[in-house]
MIKELUM-724528 format. One line per 8 residues: number of its first residue (from 1); for each residue x, z, y of C-alpha. Coordinates in steps of 0.001 Angstrom, whole numbers, plus 500000, padded with zeros to 6 digits. Example, Ala and Ser with C-alpha at 12.3 -4.5 7.8 and 13.67 -1.06 7.14 Angstrom:
2
1 = 512300 507800 495500 | 513670 507140 498940
//
This chain:
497
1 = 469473 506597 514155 | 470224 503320 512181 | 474268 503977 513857 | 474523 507922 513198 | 473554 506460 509166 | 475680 503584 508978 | 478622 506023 510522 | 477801 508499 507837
9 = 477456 505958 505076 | 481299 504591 506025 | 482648 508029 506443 | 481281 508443 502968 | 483083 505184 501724 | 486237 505377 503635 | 486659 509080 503428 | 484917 511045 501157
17 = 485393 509087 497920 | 488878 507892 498423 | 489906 511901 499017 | 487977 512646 496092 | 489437 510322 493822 | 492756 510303 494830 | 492834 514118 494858 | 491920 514324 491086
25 = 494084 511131 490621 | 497361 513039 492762 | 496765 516353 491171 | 496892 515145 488120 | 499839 513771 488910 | 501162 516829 490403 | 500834 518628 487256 | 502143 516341 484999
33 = 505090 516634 487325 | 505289 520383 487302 | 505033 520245 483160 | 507902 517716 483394 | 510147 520066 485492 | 509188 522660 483137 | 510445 520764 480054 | 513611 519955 481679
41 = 514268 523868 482845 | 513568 524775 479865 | 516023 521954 477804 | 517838 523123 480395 | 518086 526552 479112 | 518323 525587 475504 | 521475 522916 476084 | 523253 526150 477866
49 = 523086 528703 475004 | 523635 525424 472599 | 526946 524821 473971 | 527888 528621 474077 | 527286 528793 470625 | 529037 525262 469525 | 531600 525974 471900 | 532124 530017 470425
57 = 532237 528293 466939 | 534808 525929 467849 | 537097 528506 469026 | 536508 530457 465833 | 537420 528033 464534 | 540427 527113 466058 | 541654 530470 465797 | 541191 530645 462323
65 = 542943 527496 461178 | 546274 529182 463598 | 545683 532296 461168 | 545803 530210 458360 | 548887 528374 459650 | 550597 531882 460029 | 549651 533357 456709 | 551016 530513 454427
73 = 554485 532716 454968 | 553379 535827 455095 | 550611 536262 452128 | 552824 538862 450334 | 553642 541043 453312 | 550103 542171 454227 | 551211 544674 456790 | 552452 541933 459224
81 = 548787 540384 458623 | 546705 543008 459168 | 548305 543668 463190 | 547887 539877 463717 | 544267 540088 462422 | 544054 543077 465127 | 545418 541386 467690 | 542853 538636 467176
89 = 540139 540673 467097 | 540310 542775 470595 | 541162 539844 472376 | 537339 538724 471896 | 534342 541163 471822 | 532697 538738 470177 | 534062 539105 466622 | 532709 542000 464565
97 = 535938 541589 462567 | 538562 539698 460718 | 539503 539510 456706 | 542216 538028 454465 | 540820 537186 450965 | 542716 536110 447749 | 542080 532712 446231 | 539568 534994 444456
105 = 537604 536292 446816 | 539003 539705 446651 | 539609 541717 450164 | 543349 542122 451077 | 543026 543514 454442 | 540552 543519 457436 | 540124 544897 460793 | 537543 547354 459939
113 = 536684 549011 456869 | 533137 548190 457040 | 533121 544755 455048 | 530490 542965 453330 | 528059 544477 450529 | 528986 543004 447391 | 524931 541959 447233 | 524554 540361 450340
121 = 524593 536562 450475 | 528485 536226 451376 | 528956 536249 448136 | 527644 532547 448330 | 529846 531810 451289 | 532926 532856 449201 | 531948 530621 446591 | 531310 527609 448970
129 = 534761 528216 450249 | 536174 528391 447357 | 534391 524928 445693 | 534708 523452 448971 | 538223 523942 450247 | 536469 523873 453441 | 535573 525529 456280 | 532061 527022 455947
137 = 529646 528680 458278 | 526968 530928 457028 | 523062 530061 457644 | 522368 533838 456916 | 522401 536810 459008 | 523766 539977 457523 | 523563 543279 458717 | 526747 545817 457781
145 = 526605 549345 457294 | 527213 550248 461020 | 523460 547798 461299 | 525808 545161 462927 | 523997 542195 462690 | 526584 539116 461739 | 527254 535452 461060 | 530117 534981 458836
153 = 532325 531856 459286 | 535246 531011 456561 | 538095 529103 456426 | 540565 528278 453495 | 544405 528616 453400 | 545555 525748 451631 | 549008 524845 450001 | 551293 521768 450240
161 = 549292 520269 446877 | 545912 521546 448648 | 545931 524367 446491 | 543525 527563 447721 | 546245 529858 448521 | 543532 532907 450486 | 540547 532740 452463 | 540178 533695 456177
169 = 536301 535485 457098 | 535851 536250 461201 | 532418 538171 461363 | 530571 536763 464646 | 528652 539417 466414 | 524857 538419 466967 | 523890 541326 468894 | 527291 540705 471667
177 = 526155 536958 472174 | 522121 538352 472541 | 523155 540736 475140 | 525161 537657 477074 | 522593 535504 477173 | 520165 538101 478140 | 522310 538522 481575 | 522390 534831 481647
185 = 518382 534228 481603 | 516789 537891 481382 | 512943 536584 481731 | 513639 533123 479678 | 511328 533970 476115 | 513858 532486 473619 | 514194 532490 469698 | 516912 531033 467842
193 = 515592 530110 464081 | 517074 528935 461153 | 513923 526664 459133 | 511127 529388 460048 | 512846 532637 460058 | 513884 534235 463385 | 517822 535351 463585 | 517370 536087 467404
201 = 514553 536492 469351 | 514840 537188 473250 | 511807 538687 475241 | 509420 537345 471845 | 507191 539961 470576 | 506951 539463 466795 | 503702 538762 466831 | 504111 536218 468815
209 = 503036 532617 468052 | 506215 530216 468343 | 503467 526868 468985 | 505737 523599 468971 | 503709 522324 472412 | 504555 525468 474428 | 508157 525842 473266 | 511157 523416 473619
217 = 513162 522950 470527 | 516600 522538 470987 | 519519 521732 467628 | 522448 523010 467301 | 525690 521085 466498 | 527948 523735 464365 | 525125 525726 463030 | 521790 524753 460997
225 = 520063 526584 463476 | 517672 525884 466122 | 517040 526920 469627 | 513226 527484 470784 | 512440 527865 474138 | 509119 528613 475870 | 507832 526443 478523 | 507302 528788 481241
233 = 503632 528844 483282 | 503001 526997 485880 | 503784 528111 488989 | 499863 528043 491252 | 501920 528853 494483 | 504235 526174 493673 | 501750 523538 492810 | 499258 524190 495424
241 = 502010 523770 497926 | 503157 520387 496535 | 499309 518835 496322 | 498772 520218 499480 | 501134 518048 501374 | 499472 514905 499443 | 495845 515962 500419 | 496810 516993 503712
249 = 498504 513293 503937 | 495552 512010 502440 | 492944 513457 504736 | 494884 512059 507825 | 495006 508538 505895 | 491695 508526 505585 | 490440 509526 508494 | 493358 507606 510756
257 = 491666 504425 508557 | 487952 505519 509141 | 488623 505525 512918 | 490267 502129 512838 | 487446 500636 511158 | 485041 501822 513547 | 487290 500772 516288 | 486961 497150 515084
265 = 482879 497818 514275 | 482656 498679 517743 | 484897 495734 519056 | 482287 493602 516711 | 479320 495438 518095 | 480495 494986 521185 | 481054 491433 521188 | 477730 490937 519363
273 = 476025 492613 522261 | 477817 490545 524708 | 476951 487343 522587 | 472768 488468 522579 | 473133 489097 526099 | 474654 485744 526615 | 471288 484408 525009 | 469243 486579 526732
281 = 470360 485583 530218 | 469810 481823 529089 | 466495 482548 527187 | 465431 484391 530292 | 467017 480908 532608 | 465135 478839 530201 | 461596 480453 530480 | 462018 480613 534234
289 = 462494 476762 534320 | 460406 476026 531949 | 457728 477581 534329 | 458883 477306 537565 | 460672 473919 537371 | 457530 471418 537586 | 456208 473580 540888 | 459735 472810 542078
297 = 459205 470040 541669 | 456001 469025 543161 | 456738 470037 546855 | 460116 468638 546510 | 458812 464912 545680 | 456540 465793 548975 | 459939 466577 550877 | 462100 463247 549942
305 = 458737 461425 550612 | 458122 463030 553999 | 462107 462470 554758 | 462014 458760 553445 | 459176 458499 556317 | 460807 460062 559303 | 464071 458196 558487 | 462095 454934 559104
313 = 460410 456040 562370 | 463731 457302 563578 | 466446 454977 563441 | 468860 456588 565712 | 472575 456980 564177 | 472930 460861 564438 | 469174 461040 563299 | 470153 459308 559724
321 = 473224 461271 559923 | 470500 464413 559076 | 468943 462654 557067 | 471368 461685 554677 | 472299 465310 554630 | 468801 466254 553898 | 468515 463889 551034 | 471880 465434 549603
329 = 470620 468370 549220 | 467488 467668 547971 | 469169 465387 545142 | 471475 468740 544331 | 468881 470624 544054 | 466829 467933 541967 | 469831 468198 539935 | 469965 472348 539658
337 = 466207 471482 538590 | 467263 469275 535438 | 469835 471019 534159 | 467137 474150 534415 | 464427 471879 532069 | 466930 471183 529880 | 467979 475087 529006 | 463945 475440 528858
345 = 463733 473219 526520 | 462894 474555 522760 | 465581 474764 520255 | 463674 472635 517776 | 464377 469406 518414 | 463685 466269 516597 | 466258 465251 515400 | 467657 461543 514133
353 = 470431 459641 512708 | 473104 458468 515080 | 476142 456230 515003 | 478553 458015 517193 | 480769 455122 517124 | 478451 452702 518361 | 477684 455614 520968 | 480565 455707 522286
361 = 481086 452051 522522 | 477867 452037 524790 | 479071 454848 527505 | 482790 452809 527299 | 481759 450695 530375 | 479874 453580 532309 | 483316 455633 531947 | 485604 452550 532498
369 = 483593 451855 535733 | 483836 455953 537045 | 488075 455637 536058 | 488744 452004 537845 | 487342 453374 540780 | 489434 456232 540858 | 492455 454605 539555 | 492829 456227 536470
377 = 493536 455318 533333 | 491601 455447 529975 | 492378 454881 526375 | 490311 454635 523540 | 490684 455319 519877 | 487895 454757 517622 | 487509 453938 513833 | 485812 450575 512949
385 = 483444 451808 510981 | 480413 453886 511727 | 480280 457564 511756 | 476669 458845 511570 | 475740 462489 512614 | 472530 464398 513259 | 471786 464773 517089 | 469585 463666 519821
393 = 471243 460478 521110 | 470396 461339 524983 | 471438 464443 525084 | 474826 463626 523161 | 475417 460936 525801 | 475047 463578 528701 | 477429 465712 527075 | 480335 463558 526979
401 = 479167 462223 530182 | 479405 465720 531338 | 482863 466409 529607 | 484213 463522 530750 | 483263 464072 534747 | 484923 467685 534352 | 487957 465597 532930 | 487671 463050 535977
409 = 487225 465568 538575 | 490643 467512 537194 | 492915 464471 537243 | 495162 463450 540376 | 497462 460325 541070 | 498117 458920 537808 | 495992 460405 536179 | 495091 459420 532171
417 = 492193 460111 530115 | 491600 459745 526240 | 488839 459660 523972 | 489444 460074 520027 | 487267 460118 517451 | 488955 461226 514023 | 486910 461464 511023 | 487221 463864 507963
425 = 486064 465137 504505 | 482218 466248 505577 | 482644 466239 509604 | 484104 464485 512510 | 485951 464984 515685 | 485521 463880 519349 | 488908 464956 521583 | 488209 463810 525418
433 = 492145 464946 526532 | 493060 464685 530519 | 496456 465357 531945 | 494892 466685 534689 | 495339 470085 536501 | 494581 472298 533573 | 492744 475654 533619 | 494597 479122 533862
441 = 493936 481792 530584 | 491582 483972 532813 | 489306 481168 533680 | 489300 479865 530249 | 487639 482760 528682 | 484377 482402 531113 | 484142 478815 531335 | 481056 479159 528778
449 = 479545 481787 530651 | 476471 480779 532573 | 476637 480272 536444 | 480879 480886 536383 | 481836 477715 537872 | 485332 477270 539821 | 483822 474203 541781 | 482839 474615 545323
457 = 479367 472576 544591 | 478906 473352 541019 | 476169 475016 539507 | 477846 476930 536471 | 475638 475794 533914 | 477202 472148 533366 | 479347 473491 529730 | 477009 476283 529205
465 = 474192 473319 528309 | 476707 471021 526456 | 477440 474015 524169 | 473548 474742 523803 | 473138 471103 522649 | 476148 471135 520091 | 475314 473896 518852 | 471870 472520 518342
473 = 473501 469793 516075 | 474617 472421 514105 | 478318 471377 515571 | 480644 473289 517649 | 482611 472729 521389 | 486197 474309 522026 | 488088 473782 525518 | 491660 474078 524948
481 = 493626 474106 528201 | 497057 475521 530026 | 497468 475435 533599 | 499215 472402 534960 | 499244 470294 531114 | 496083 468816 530793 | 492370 470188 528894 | 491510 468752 525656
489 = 488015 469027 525036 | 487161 468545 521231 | 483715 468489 519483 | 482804 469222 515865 | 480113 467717 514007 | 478865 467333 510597 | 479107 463794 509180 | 475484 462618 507750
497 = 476269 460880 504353
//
C-alpha cells in the first residue's frame, strides 16, 4: 500500500504538475505567438496597399512634371494639349482625368467635361498651388457629378524666372484602386483614414468600431493618410494543432522522466533490500552463535582432552599422524567457533580512546615475524605523532591482523607489503597495499558477502567481521584490487580530538 502511494504521490510530482504548469505556461506562449503572426500578416497587408499607393503617387507624379515639361511650348495651342492629356489618361485606368489650368486657376482644357464644383474644397488645392509653386496632393475626397469619388493631385508649370506659367490637376480614382485591392485581399477588413474620417473602408460596416488594439495602423509616405487594418481571429484549428505537438511532447517527457526515476527507486530499493538482507543473514549468524557457540564448545574441550589422552597412550608414528589431523580440525573448527562469537556479539560496544600509532607499532614485530618467515618484504610508514580514534583496541588489532594475513597469503616470490597511515582534517587512513596476485572484478563485488570465500580452507566470514567492527567505529573498509597488480586495503576512521 505504502508503494502504490508513494508511486502515486511521484506521478503526481513528476507528471501531473509539470504538464499542468507547463501547459498553461506553453499555451500561453502559443498564443502570444499566434497574436504575433497576426500583427505581422496584418503589417503585412498594410505595407502592400502602402506602397501601391506611394508608388501610384509617384508615378502621378512623374507623369505630371513630363506634362509640365511639354506644355511650357505649347500653352497657347491648347488643341495639341488636350490629345496629349488623352493620351495620358487611357493609358492608366486609374486616373479619373487630366486638366490644364491658367496661372489663375481657370480650366483650359481637360479630358472630361465633368470637372470640379466650384464649392468643393479644390478650390483650396488651387490656391496651395498657386502660393506654393509646388506640387500638392489633396487630403480631401471629392465626389464629381458622375459620384466618382477622387483625390486630386497638382502640379505647377513654372517659367525660366520660376514664374507660375499653368497648373496641371490628374484626378486619382478611389473607387479603381478599392476594387484592386479588394482582388488583392477580398476578406482582409481594411479602412484607410485621414485624422478620424474614413475615405475607404473595405469589408467595415459603418458601424463598426475601428479599436486601436484590434487594428494595425499603418502611415503613408505621399499622403496624410493612414492605413488601418484589423487583426484577424485567431485561428482554434491552427492553435490547437501547434500546442498539441508541445503537450503531446510534454506528456512523453514526463512520463519517459517518471519511469526513469522509478527505475533508479527500484535500483535503490533493490539494493536496500539486498543491504537488510545482508544484515539479516548476519543477525540471524549472530543469534545462532551467540546460542549455539558455548554448547560447541563444551563437547569440543571434551574432544581435544580425550585426543590429548589417547595420543599419550599411543605413541606409534602413524597413530600421531591421526592425531595431529584430529587436532587440526578441531582447532579449525575452534576457529569457525570464534569468528561465530564475535558476529554474536552486540553492536554496543564500549568503546575507548586509542592511539593507532602506538597500535601499530605493537603488531610491527608480530607482522615482521609472519613476513621473514616467508621471505617477504615489509615497509612501514607512520607519522610520529599520535593519532587517537574511537575503537575497541582488540578487535582493531584482529582486523589488521586479519587484513594483513589475506595480504600474506596473496603474495608470491618477492613479494612486498606496506602499511601507511596518513592523517587528515577530522579522520585518518590505514592503506595495507600487497603486490600480490590481485582479485578479478567479479570476485571483488562479493568479497563482503558472508560465507563467499575463494580459499580452499576459508570460512567466508574473515572481511565480513572486519567490516562489522569498522563499521562499529563509525569508520569505513574499501578493498581496491585488479587481477595480477596487487590489493590495497584502506580503512577510514574518525580522528578523536
Amino acid at each position: 500500500m505504502k508503494i502504490h502511494k508513494g508511486n502515486f504521490f511521484i506521478y503526481v510530482l513528476v507528471v501531473v504538475i509539470p504538464i499542468t504548469l507547463l501547459s498553461l505556461y506553453f499555451f500561453k506562449q502559443t498564443l502570444a505567438e499566434n497574436d504575433i503572426k497576426r500583427q505581422n500578416e496584418a503589417l503585412w497587408v498594410a505595407s502592400i496597399y502602402q506602397k501601391n499607393w506611394d508608388q501610384f503617387i509617384s508615378e502621378t507624379v512623374t507623369s505630371l512634371k513630363i506634362l509640365s515639361f511639354s506644355a511650357k511650348d505649347n500653352l497657347h495651342t491648347l488643341e495639341k494639349m488636350k490629345p496629349l492629356l488623352l493620351q495620358v489618361n487611357q493609358n492608366d485606368p486609374r486616373y479619373g482625368g487630366f486638366f490644364l489650368l491658367d496661372k489663375h486657376g481657370k480650366l483650359l482644357t481637360g479630358t472630361t467635361d465633368v470637372y470640379h464644383n466650384n464649392e468643393t474644397p479644390e478650390r483650396t488645392l488651387v490656391k496651395e498651388v498657386i502660393q506654393s509653386k509646388d506640387i500638392i496632393i489633396s487630403d480631401h475626397v471629392e465626389v464629381l457629378n458622375n459620384n466618382q469619388r477622387i483625390i486630386s493631385l497638382a502640379t505647377p508649370v513654372l517659367g525660366e524666372n520660376r514664374e507660375l506659367l499653368a497648373i496641371f490637376i490628374a484626378d486619382l480614382r478611389i473607387d479603381y484602386m478599392k476594387n484592386v485591392m479588394k482582388v488583392l485581399t477580398p476578406d482582409t477588413q481594411l479602412s484607410i483614414v485621414n485624422g478620424d474620417k474614413s475615405i475607404i473602408n473595405m469589408n467595415v460596416k459603418n458601424d463598426t468600431a475601428i479599436n486601436d488594439s484590434d487594428w494595425i495602423t499603418y502611415p503613408m509616405d505621399r499622403l496624410p493618410w493612414s492605413i488601418k487594418v484589423k487583426i484577424s481571429y485567431r485561428d482554434i484549428t491552427e492553435i490547437t494543432k501547434s500546442f498539441g505537438k508541445t503537450f503531446l511532447l510534454l506528456v512523453v517527457a514526463t512520463h519517459v522522466l517518471f519511469l526513469l526515476i522509478e527505475y533508479i527507486l527500484l535500483r535503490i530499493n533493490t539494493l536496500k533490500e539486498r543491504k537488510e538482507n545482508e544484515v539479516q543473514k548476519l543477525e540471524l549468524v549472530g543469534t545462532l552463535a551467540a546460542s549455539t557457540a558455548h554448547e560447541i564448545r563444551n563437547p569440543l574441550t571434551g574432544v581435544k582432552g580425550l585426543i590429548q589422552l589417547l595420543s599419550e597412550k599411543y605413541t606409534d608414528k602413524e597413530d600421531h599422524y591421526y592425531f595431529d589431523v584430529i587436532n587440526s580440525e578441531l582447532n579449525r573448527i575452534n576457529e569457525i567457533v570464534s569468528e561465530f562469537l564475535i558476529l554474536g556479539k552486540p553492536t554496543a560496544q564500549i568503546l575507548e580512546t586509542v592511539d593507532v600509532t602506538e597500535t601499530l607499532y605493537e603488531l610491527k614485530p608480530l607482522i615482521h615475524s609472519e613476513a621473514n618467515s616467508h621471505n617477504f618484504e615489509c615497509y612501514w610508514q607512520l607519522p610520529q605523532q599520535p593519532v587517537y580514534v574511537r575503537c575497541v583496541k582488540d578487535q582493531f588489532k584482529q582486523v589488521i591482523l586479519n587484513l594483513t594475513k589475506n595480504a600474506f597469503e596473496s603474495l608470491t616470490i618477492s613479494g612486498k607489503l606496506e602499511m601507511n597511515l596518513n592523517v587528515f582534517t577530522g579522520y585518518c587512513k590505514l592503506q595495507i597495499i600487497d603486490n600480490g596476485k590481485g582479485i578479478s572484478e567479479e570476485e571483488l563485488e562479493k568479497i563482503f558477502l558472508p560465507f563467499y570465500t575463494s580459499k580452499d580452507t576459508g570460512t567466508g566470514l574473515g572481511l565480513v567481521i572486519c567490516k562489522r567492527i569498522i563499521q562499529s567505529f563509525n569508520g569505513k573498509i574499501e578493498i581496491r584490487s585488479k587481477e595480477g597488480s596487487g590489493t590495497t586495503a584502506e580503512i577510514t576512521l574518525p580522528i578523536e580530538q
